[in-house]
Chimera marker file (.cmm) of the C-alpha trace (Angstrom):
<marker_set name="trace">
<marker id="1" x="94.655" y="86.887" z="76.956" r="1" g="1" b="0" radius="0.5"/>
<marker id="2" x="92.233" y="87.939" z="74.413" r="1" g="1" b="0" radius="0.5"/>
<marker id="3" x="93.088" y="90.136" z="71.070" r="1" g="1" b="0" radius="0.5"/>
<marker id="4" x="91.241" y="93.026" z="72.997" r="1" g="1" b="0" radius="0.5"/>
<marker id="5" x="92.849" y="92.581" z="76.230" r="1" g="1" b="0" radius="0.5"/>
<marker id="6" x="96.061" y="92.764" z="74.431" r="1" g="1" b="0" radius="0.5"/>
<marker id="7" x="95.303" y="95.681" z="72.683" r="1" g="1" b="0" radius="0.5"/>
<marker id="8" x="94.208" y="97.160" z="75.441" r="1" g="1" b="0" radius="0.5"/>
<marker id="9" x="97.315" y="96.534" z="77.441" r="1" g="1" b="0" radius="0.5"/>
<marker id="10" x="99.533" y="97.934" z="73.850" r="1" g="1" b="0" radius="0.5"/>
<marker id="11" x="97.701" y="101.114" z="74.255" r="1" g="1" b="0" radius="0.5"/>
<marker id="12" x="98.695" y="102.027" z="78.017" r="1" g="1" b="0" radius="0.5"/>
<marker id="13" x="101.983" y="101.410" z="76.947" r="1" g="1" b="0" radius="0.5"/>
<marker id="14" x="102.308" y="103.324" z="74.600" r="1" g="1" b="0" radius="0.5"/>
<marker id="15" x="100.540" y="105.942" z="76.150" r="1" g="1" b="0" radius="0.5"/>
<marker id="16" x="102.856" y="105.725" z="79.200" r="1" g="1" b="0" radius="0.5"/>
<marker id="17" x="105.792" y="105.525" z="76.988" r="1" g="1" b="0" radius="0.5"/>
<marker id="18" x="104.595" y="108.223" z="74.689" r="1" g="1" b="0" radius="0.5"/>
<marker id="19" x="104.580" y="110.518" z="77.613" r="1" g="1" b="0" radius="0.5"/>
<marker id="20" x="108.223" y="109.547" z="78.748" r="1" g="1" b="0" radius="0.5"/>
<marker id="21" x="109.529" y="109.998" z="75.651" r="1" g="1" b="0" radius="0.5"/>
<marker id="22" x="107.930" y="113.427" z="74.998" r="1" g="1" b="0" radius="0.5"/>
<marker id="23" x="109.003" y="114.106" z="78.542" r="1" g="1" b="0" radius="0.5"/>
<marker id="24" x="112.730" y="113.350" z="77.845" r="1" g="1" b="0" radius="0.5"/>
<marker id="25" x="112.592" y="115.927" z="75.485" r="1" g="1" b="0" radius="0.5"/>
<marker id="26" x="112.003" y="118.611" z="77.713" r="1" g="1" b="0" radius="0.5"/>
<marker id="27" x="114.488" y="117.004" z="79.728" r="1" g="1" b="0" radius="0.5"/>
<marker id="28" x="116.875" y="117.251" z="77.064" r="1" g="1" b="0" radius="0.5"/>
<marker id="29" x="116.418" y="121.118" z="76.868" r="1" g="1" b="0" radius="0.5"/>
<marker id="30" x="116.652" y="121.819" z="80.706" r="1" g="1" b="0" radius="0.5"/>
<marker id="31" x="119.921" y="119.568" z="81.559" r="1" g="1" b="0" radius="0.5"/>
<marker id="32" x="121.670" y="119.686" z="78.488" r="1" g="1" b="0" radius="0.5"/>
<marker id="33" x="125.068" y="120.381" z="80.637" r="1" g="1" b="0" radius="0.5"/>
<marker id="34" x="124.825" y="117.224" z="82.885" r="1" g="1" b="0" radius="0.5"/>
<marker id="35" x="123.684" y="115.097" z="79.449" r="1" g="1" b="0" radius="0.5"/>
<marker id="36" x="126.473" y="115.920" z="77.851" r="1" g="1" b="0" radius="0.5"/>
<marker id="37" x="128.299" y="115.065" z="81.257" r="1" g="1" b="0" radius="0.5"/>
<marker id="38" x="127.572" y="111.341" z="81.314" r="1" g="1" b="0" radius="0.5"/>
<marker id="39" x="128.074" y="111.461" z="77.095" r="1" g="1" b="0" radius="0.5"/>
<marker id="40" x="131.066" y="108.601" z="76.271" r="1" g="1" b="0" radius="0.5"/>
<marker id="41" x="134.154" y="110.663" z="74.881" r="1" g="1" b="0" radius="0.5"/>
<marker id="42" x="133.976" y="108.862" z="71.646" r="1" g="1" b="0" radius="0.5"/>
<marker id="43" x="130.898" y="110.554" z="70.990" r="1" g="1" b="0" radius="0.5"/>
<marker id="44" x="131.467" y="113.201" z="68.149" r="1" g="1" b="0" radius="0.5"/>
<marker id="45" x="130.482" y="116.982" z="69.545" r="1" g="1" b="0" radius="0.5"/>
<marker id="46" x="128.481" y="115.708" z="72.439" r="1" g="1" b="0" radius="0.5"/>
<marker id="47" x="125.784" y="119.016" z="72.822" r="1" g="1" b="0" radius="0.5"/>
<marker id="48" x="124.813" y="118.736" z="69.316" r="1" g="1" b="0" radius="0.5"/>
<marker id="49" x="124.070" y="114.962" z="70.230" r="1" g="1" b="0" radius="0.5"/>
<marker id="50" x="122.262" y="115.778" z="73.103" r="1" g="1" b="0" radius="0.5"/>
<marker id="51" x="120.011" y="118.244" z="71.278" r="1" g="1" b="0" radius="0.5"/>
<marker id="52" x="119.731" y="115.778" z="68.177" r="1" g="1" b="0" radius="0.5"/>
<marker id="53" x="118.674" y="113.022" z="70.814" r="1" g="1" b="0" radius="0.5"/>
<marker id="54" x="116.123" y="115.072" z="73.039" r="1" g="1" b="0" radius="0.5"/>
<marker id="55" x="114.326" y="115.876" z="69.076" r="1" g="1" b="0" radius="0.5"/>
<marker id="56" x="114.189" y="111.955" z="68.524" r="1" g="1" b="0" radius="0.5"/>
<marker id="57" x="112.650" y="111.426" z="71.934" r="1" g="1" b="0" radius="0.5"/>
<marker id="58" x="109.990" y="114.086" z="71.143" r="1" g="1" b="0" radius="0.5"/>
<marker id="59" x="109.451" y="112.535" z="67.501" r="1" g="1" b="0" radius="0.5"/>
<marker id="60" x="108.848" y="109.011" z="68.467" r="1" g="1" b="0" radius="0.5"/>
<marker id="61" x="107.064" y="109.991" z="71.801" r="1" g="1" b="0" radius="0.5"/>
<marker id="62" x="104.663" y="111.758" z="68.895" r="1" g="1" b="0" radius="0.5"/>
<marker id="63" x="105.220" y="108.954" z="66.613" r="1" g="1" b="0" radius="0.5"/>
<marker id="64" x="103.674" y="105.888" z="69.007" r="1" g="1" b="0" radius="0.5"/>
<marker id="65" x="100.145" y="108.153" z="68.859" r="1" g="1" b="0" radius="0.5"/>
<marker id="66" x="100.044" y="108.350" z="65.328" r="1" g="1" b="0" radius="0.5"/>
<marker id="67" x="99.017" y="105.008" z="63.787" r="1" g="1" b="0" radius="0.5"/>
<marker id="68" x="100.739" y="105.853" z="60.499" r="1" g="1" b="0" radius="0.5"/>
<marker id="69" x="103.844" y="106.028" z="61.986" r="1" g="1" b="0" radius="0.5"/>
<marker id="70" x="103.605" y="104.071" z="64.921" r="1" g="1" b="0" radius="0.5"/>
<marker id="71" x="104.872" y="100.970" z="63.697" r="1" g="1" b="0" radius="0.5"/>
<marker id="72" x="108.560" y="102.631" z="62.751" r="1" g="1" b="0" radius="0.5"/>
<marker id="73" x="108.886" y="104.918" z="65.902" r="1" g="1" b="0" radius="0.5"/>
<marker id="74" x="108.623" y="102.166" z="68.075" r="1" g="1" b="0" radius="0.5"/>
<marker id="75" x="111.215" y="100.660" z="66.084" r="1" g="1" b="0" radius="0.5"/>
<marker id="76" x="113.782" y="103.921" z="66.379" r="1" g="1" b="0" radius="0.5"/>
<marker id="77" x="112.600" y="104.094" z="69.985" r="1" g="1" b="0" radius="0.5"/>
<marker id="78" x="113.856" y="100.517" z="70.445" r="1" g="1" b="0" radius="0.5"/>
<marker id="79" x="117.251" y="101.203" z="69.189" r="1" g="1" b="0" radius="0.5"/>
<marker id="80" x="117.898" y="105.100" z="70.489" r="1" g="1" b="0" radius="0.5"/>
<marker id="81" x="116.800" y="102.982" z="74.095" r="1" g="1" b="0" radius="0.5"/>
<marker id="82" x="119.937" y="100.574" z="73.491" r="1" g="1" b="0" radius="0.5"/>
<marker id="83" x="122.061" y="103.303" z="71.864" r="1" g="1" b="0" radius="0.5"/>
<marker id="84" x="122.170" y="105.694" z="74.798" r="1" g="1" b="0" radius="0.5"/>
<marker id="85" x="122.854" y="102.233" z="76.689" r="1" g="1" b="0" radius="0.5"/>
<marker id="86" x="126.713" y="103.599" z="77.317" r="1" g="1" b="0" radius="0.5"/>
<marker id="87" x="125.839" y="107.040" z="78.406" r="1" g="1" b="0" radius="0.5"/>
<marker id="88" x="123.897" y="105.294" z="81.247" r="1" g="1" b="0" radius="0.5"/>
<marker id="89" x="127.113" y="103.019" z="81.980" r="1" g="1" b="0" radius="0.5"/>
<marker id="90" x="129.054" y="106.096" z="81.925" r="1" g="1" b="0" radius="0.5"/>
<marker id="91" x="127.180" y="107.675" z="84.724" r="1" g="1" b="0" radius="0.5"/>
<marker id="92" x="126.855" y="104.948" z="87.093" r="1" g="1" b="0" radius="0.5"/>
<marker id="93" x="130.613" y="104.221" z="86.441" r="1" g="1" b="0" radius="0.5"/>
<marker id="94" x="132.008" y="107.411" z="86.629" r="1" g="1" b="0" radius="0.5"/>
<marker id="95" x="129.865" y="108.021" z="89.715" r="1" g="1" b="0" radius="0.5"/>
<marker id="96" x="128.581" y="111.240" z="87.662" r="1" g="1" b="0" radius="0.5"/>
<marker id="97" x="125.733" y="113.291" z="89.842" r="1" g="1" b="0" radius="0.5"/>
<marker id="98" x="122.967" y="114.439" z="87.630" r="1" g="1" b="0" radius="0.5"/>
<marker id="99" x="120.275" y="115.400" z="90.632" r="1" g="1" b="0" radius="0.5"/>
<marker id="100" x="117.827" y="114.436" z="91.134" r="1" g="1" b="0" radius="0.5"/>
<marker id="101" x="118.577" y="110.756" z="89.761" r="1" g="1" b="0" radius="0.5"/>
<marker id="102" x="120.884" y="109.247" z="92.981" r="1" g="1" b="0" radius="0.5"/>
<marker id="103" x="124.519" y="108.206" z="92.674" r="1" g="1" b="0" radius="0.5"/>
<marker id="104" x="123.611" y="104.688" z="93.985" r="1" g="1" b="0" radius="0.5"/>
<marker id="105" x="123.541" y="101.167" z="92.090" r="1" g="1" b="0" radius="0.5"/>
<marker id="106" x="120.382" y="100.851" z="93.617" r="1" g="1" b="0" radius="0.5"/>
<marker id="107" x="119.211" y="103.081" z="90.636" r="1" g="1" b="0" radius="0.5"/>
<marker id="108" x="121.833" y="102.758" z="88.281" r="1" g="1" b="0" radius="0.5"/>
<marker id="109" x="121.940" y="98.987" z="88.262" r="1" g="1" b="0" radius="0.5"/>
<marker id="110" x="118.140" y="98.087" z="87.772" r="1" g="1" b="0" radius="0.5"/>
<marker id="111" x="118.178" y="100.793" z="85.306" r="1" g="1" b="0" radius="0.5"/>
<marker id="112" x="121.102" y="99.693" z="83.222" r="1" g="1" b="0" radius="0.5"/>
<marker id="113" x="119.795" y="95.907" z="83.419" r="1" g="1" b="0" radius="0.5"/>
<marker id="114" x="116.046" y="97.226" z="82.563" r="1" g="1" b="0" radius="0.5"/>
<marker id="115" x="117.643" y="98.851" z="79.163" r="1" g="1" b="0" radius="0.5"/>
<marker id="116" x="116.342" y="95.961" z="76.877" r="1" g="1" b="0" radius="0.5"/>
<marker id="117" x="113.209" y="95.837" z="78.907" r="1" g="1" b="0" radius="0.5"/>
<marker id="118" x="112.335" y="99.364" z="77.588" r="1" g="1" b="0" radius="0.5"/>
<marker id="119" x="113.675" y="98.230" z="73.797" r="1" g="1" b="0" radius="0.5"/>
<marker id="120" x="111.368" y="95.495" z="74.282" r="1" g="1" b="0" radius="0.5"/>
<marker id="121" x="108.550" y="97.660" z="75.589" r="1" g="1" b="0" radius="0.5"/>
<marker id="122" x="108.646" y="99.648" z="72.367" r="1" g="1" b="0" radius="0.5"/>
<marker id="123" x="108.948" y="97.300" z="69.788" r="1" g="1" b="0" radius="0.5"/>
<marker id="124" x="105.662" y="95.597" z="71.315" r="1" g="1" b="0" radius="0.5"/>
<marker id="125" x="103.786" y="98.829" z="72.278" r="1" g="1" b="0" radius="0.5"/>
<marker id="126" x="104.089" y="99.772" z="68.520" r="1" g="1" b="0" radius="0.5"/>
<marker id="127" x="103.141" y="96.384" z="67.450" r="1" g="1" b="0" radius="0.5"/>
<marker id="128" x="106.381" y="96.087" z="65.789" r="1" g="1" b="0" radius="0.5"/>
<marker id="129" x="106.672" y="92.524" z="68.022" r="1" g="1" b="0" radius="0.5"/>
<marker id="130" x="103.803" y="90.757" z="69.129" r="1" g="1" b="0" radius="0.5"/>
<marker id="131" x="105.971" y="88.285" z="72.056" r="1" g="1" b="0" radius="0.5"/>
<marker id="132" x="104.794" y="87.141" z="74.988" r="1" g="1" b="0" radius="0.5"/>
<marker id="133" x="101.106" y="87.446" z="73.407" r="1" g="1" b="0" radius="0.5"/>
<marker id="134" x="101.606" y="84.786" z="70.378" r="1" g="1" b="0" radius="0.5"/>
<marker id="135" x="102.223" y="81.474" z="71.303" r="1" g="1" b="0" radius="0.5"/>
<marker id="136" x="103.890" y="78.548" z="69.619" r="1" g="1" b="0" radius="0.5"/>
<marker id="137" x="103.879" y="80.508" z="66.262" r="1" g="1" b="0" radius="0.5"/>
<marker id="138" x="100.246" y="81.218" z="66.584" r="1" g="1" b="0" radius="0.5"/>
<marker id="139" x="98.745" y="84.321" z="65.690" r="1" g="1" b="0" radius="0.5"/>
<marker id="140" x="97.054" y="86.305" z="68.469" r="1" g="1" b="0" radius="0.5"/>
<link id1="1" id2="2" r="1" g="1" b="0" radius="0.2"/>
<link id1="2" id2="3" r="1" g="1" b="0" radius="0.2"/>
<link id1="3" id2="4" r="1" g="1" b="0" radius="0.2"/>
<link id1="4" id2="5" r="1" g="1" b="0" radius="0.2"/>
<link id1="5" id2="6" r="1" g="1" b="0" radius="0.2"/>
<link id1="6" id2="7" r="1" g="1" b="0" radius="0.2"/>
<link id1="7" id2="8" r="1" g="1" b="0" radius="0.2"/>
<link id1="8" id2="9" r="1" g="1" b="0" radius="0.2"/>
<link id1="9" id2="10" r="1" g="1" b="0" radius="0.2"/>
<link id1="10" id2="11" r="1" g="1" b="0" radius="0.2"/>
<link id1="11" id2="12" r="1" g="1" b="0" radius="0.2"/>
<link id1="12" id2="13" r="1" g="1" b="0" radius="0.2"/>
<link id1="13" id2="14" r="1" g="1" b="0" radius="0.2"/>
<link id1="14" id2="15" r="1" g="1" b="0" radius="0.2"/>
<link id1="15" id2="16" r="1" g="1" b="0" radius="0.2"/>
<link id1="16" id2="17" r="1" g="1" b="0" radius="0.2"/>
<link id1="17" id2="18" r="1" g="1" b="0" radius="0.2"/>
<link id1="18" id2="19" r="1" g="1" b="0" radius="0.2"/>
<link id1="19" id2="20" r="1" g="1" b="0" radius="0.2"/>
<link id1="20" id2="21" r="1" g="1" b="0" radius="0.2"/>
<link id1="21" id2="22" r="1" g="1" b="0" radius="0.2"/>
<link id1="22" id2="23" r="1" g="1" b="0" radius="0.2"/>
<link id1="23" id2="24" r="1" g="1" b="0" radius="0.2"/>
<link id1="24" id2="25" r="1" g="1" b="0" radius="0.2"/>
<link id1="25" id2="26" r="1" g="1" b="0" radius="0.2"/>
<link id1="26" id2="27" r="1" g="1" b="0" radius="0.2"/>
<link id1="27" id2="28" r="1" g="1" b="0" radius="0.2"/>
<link id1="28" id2="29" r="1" g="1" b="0" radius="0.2"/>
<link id1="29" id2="30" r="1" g="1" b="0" radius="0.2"/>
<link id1="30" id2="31" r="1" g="1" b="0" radius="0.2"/>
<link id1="31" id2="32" r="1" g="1" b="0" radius="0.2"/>
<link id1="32" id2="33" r="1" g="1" b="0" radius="0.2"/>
<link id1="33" id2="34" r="1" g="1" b="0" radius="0.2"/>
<link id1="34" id2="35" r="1" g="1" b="0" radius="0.2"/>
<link id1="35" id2="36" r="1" g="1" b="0" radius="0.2"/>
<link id1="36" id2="37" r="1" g="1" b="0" radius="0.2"/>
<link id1="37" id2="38" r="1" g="1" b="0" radius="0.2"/>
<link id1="38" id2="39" r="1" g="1" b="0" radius="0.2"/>
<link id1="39" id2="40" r="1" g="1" b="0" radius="0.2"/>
<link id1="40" id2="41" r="1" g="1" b="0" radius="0.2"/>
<link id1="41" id2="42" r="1" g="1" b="0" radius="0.2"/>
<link id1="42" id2="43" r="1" g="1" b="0" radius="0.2"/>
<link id1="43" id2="44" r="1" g="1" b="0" radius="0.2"/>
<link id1="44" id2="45" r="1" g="1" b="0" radius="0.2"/>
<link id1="45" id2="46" r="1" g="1" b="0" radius="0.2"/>
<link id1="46" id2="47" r="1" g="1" b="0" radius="0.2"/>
<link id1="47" id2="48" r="1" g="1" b="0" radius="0.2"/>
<link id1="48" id2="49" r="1" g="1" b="0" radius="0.2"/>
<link id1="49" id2="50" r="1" g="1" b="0" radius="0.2"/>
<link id1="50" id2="51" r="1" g="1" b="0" radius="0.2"/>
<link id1="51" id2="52" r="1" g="1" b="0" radius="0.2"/>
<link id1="52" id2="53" r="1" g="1" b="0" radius="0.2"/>
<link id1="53" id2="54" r="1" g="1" b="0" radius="0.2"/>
<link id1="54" id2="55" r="1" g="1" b="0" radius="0.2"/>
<link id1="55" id2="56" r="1" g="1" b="0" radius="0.2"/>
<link id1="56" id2="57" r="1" g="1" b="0" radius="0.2"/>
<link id1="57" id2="58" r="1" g="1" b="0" radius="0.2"/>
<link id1="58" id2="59" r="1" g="1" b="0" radius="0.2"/>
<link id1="59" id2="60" r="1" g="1" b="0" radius="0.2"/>
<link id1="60" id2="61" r="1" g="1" b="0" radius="0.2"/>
<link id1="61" id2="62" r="1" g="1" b="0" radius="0.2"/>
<link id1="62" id2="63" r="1" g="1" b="0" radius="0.2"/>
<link id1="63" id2="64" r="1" g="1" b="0" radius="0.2"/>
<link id1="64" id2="65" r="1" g="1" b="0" radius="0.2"/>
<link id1="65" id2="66" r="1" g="1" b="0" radius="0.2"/>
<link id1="66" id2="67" r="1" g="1" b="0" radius="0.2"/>
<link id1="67" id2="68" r="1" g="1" b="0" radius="0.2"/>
<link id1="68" id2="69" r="1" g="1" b="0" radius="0.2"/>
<link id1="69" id2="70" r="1" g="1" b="0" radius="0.2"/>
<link id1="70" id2="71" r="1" g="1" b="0" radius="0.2"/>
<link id1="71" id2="72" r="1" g="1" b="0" radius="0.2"/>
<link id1="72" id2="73" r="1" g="1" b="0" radius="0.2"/>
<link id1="73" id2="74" r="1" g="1" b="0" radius="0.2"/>
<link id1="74" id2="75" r="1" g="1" b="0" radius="0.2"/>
<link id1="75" id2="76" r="1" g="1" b="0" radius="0.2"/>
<link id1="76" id2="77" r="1" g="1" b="0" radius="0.2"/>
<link id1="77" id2="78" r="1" g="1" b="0" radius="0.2"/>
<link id1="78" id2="79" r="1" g="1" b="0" radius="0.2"/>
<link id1="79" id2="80" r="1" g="1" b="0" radius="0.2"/>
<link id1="80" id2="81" r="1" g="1" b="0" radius="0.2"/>
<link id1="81" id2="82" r="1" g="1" b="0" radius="0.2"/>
<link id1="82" id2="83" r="1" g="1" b="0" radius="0.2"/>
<link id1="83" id2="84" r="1" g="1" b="0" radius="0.2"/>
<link id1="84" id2="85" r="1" g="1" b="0" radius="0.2"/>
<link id1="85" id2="86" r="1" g="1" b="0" radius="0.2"/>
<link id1="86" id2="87" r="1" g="1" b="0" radius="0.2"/>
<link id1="87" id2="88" r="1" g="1" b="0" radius="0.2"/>
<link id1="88" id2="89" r="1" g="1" b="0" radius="0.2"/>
<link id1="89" id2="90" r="1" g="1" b="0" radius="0.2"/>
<link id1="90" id2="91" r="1" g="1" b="0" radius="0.2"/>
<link id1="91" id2="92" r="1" g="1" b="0" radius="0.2"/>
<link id1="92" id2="93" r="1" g="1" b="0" radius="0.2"/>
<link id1="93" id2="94" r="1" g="1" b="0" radius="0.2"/>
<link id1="94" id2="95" r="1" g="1" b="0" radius="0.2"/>
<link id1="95" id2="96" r="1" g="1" b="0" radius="0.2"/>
<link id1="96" id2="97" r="1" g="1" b="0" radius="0.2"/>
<link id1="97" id2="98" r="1" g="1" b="0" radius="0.2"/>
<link id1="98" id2="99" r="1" g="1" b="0" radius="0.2"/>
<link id1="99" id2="100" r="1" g="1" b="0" radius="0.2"/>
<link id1="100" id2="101" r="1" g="1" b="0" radius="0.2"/>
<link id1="101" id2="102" r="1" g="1" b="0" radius="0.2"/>
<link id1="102" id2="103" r="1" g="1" b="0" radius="0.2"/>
<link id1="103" id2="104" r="1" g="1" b="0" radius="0.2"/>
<link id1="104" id2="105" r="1" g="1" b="0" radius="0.2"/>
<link id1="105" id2="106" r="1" g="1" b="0" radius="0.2"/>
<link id1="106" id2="107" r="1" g="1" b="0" radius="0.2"/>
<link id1="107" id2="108" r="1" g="1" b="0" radius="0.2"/>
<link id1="108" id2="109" r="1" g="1" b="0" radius="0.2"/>
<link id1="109" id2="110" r="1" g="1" b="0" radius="0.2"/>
<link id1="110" id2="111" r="1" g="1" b="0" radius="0.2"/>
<link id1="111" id2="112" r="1" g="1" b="0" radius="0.2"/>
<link id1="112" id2="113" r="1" g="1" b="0" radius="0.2"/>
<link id1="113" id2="114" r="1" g="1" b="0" radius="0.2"/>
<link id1="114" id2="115" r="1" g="1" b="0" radius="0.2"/>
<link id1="115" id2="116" r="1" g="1" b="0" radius="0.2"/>
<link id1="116" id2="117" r="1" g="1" b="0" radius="0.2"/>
<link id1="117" id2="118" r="1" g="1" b="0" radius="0.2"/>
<link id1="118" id2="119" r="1" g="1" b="0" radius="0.2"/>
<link id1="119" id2="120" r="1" g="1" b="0" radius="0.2"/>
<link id1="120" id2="121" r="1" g="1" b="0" radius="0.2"/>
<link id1="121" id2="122" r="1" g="1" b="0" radius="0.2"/>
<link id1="122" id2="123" r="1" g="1" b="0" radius="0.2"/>
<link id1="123" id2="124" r="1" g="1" b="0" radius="0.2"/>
<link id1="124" id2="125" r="1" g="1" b="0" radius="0.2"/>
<link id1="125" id2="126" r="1" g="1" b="0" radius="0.2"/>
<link id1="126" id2="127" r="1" g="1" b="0" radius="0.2"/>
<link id1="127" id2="128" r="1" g="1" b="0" radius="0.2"/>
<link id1="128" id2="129" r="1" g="1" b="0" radius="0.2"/>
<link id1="129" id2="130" r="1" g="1" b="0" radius="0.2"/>
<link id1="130" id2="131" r="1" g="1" b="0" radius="0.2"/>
<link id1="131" id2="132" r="1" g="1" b="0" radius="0.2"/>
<link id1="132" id2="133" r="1" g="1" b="0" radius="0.2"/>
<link id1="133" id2="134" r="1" g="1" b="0" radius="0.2"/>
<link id1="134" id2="135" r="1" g="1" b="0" radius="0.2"/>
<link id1="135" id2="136" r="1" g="1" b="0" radius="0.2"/>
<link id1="136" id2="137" r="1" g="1" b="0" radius="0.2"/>
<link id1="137" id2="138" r="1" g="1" b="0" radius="0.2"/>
<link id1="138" id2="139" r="1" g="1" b="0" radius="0.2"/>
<link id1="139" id2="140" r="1" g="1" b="0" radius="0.2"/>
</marker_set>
């Protein structure tokens, strides 16, 4: 794969993940009751978390379009992806109905085992990692 094909590929990604992330936000505001459902009960005052979270979806969504500040949101993206990780395990073990997303492992399980996929997805969108495209400690 070329340096331009790769960028290329980097920018859809982010685009695509820009747009989920900026999406979760309004998410955040419209089911704030079943968020704070599937929230772990070690989780200090659970609404404020849920707002607090929905604003750092929004920031990095607007973060991976802004070449300044790409670099760092697709780091925080990375880890808010593996730190809402539990809330995710919560719902799927707890059997917790948040419609429209099913009550099945046939969701929950791909999407609990796709968790680092997504961490990986914005650590490489935001060119914070640049695996699988270097090779044998070669620089793309």
């Amino acid at each position: 794969m070329t340096q331009s094909s790769i960028s290329l590929v980097r920018a859809a990604m982010r685009l695509l993940m820009a747009a989920f992330f900026i999406g979760g936000f309004a998410l955040h505001l419209e089911a704030a009751d079943g968020l704070v459902a599937i929230m772990p009960d070690w989780v200090p005052l659970p609404r404020t978390v849920v707002f607090v979270t929905g604003v750092l979806e929004l920031l990095g969504g607007i973060g991976l379009l802004l070449p300044p500040t790409r670099r760092w949101a697709g780091i925080c993206l990375a880890i808010y992806v593996i730190a809402v990780w539990p809330a995710n395990i919560k719902q799927a073990v707890e059997h917790i109905v948040l419609p429209p997303i099913p009550d099945s492992w046939w969701y929950h399980g791909p999407r609990i085992a796709l968790q680092p996929v997504l961490a990986w997805w914005a650590l490489f969108c935001a060119g914070a990692i640049d695996w699988p495209s270097r090779r044998n400690g070669a620089r793309p």
